[in-house]
N, C-alpha and C positions, 0 to 999 in steps of 0.2 A: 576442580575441573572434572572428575571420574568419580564413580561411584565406590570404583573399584574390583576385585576380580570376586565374584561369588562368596557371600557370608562374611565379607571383611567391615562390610559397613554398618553391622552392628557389635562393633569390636571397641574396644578402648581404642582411643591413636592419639598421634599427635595434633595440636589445635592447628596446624599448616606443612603440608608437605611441597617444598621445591623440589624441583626436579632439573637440573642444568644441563643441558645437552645442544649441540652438534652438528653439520652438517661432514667436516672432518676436523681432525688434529690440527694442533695448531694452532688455534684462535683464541686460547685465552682462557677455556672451561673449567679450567682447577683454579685459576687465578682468581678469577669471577663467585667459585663457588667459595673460596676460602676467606674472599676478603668480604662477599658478601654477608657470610657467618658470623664475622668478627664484629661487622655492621650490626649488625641483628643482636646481637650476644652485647653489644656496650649500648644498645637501645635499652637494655637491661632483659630480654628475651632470653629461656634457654633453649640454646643449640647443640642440637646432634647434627652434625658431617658425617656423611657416609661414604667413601670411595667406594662408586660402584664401576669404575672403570676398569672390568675385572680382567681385560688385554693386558692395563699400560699403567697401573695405579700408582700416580705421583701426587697426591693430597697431601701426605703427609710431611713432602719437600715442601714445598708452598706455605708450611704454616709452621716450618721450620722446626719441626717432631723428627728425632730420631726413629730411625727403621723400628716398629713397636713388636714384638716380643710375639703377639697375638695378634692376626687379622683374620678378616673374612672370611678365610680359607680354614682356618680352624674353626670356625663354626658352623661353614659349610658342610665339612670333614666331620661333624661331632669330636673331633679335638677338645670344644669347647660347647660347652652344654647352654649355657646363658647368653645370649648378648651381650651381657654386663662383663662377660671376661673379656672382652675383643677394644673396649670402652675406654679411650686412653685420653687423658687432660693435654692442652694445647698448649697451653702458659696462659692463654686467655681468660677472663674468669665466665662463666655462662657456658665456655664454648669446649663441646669433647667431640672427640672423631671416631672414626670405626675407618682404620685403614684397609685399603684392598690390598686382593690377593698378589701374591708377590714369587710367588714358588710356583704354579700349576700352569703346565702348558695352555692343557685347555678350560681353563678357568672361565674363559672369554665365552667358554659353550657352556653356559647352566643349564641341568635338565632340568625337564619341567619340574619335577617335586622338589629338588631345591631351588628352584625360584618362588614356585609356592610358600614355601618353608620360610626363605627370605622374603617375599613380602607381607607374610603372616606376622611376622617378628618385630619387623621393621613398624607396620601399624601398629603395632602395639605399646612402641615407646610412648612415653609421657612428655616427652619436649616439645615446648611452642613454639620451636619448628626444626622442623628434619627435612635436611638439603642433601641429595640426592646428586655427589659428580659423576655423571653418566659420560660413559664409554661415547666414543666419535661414532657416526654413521648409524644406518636406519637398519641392524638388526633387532630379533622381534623382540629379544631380552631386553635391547635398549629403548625402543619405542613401550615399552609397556610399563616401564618403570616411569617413562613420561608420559604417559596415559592417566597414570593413578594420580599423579603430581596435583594438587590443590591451583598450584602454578607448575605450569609447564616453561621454564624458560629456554629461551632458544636464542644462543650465541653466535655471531657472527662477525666476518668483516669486512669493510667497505671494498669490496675486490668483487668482479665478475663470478669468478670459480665457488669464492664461499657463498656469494648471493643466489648461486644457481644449486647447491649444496644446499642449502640453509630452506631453501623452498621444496626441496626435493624430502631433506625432514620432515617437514610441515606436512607436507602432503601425506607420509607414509604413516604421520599418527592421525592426522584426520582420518583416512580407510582404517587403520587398525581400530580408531574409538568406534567406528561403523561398524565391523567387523563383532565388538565385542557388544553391540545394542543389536544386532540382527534381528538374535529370535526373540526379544524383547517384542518388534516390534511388527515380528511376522515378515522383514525384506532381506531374509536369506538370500532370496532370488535376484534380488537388486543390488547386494553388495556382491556376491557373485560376477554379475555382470560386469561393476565397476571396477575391481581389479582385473576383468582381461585386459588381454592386449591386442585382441581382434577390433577391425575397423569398426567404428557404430558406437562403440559401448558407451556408457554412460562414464563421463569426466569427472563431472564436476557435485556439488551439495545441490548446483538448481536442479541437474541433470533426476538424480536422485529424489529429493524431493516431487517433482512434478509427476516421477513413476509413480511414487505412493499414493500421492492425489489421487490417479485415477483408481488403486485397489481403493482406498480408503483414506478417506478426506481427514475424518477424525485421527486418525492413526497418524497420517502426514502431518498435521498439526502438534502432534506431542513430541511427533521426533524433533522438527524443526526446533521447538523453543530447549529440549535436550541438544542436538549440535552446537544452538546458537551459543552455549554456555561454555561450547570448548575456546576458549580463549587463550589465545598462545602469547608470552607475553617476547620479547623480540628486544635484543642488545647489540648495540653495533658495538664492536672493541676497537681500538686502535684506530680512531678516525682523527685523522690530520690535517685535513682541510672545513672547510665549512661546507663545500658539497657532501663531504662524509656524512657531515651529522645528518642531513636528510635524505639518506640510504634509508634508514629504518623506514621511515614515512612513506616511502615510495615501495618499498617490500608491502608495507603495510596495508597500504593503498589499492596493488594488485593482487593481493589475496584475498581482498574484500569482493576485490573485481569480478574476481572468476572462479571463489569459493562462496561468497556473500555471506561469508562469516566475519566478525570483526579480529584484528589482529593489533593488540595491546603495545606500543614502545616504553619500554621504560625508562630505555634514555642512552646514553654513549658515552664513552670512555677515550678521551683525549687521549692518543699516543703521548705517552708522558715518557721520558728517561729515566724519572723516580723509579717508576713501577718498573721497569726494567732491573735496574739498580737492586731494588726490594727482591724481584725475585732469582737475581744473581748470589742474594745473601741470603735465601730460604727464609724470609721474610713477607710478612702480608703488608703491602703496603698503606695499610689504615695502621699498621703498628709502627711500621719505620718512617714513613714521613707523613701522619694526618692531615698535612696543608698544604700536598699535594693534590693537580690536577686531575689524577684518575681518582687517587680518595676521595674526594670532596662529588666526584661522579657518582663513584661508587655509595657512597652515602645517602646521595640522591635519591637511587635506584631503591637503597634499602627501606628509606623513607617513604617513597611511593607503596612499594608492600607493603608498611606496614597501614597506610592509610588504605590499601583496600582492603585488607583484614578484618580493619576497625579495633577497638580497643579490647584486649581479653577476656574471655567471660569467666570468674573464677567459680571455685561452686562455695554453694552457701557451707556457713560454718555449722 
């Protein structure tokens, strides 16, 4: 999805980075990102989980890992010198986690150089793929970490508040990817405009786009087919009717509307009482009941990723 933040993209990384996030708490985002892992991880893929939900970090309930000894906070802190000491097994086999911080007030404020620091780190692991539970709501630490994401996924539920939540996300990593292609593209000035909040300004991708046009045609042309690429990929949780399931479709639909960028479903998660159940007992629900209806969802989903991925490229021997 992202090139990423300066000199990272000719770095070793991982072959796919998700990124899970948010419009707020509640909706399901650890649940999504842990059993998506587990998906991932028995596709026969290995998984890094990273609790980056550095407010409220509960990853490690979800997949039913005792409070771990070492987390984020100690490698933040230099505590812990490697990544590799923070790196604790799940019971899963493929699948380890990197728990979040659990001690530090303001953990949930990383300064720039350790965010640096951690996403330096973070690209550099070797797993075929590193998921990303990102912190509820559109601060900058959390829209950037779904910026870089390969997929950006964006959780939600069939209710007015997360839907208007959930597009309020969208929005604020679309201007930040804008933000971080600016002086790429020479429209400083135009992203500028588009985050006031004075009457006039530019809204929207057309809005922006058709400024460029006029500095420069060719210029507008390269950023376009670069936005076009931010692909947000969109889950509805907990739908229980059949108008639920086509919440996504319709989220989908108006972001194409009135950003004219596409916006990916990957699919919905039946309010189920299993997955209830599962995560009453700090349990992933592809562990405690596989032939349940969010699992068998959730499988879904993981299947779709792995088909836009396409098949691994190993290197030669």
């Amino acid at each position: 999805m992202a090139s990423g933040p300066p000199g990272l993209s000719r770095r070793p990384r991982p072959r796919r980075i998700i990124a899970v996030g948010g419009g707020k708490g509640g909706i399901g985002k650890s649940m999504v990102s842990a059993n998506l892992g587990v998906a991932l991880a028995q596709s026969g893929a290995n998984v890094l989980l990273v609790d980056v939900d550095l407010g409220g970090a509960n990853l490690h309930t979800c997949l039913g890992v005792g409070q771990p000894t070492a987390t984020l906070s100690d490698f933040l802190r230099r505590n812990k010198a490697q990544l590799e000491e923070v790196i604790v097994p799940t019971g899963v086999p493929g699948l380890s986690l990197i728990a979040g911080a659990q001690d530090a007030l303001d953990a949930a404020n990383l300064k720039y150089a350790q965010k640096q620091k951690l996403l330096r780190t973070l690209m550099g692991t070797s797993a075929d793929y590193l998921i990303l539970d990102l912190g509820a709501g559109t601060s900058f630490n959390t829209i950037d970490f779904f910026v870089l994401a390969d997929h950006g996924v964006l959780v939600m539920l069939p209710e007015p508040t997360s839907v208007e939540n959930a597009y309020r996300f969208a929005k604020a990593a679309f201007f930040r990817k804008l933000q971080q292609v600016e002086s790429q593209y020479g429209i400083e000035d135009l992203v500028e405009d588009a985050l006031t909040t004075r009457e006039g300004a530019l809204r929207t991708l057309h809005d922006v786009l058709a400024q460029a046009r006029r500095k420069d045609p060719a210029i507008a042309e390269r950023l376009e087919r670069e936005l076009s690429a931010f692909r947000i990929r969109l889950i509805v949780n907990q739908a229980r009717t059949d108008a639920d399931l086509s919440v996504g479709a319709a989220v989908a639909a108006a972001w194409k509307k009135f950003f004219g960028i596409e916006m990916d479903v990957l699919g919905a998660i039946r309010y189920d009482d299993e997955a209830w159940r599962a995560v009453r007992k700090r349990r992933p629900v592809l562990i405690e009941r596989p032939d349940s209806a969010a699992a068998t969802a959730i499988q879904g989903i993981a299947t779709r990723i792995l088909a836009l991925d396409g098949p691994p490229q190993r290197s030669a021997p």
